[in-house]
C-alpha positions in Angstrom: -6.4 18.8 1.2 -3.5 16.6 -0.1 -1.6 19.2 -1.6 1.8 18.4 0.5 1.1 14.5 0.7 3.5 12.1 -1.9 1.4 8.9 -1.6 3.7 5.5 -2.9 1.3 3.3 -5.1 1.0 -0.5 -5.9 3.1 -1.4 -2.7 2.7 -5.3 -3.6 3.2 -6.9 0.1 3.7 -6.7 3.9 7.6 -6.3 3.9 7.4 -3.5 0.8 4.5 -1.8 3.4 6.4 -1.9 6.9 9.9 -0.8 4.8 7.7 2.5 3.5 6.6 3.0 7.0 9.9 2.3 8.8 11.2 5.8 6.4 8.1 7.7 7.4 5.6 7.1 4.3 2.3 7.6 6.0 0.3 7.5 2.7 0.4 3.7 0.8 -1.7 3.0 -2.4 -2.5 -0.9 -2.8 -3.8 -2.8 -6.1 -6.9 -3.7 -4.9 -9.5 -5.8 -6.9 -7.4 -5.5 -10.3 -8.3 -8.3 -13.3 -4.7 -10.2 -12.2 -3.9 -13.7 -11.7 -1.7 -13.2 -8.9 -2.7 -11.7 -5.8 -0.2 -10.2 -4.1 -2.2 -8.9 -0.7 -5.6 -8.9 0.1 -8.2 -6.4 0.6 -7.8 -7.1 4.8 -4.0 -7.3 4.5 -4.0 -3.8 2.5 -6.6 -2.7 5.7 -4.4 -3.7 8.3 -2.1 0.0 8.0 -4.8 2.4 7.4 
């Protein structure tokens, strides 16, 4: 099904997201629930552009 998809991973925040999308990424991988101290975006941010 994905087989001419390029998906960009560990997209860490909002600007980084709407920057991929603004050169016509439709397919953005965030690090969700990962053992980290710092929480870059949240499960609802990451939500917000499926």
């Amino acid at each position: 099904m994905f087989k001419h998809y390029i998906q960009i991973a560990g997209v860490i925040d909002e600007d980084e997201a709407r920057l991929l999308m603004e050169c016509g990424i439709k397919y953005i991988g965030f690090p969700l629930g990962l053992p980290v101290q710092n929480v870059d975006l949240s499960e609802y941010e990451g939500g917000k552009y499926y």
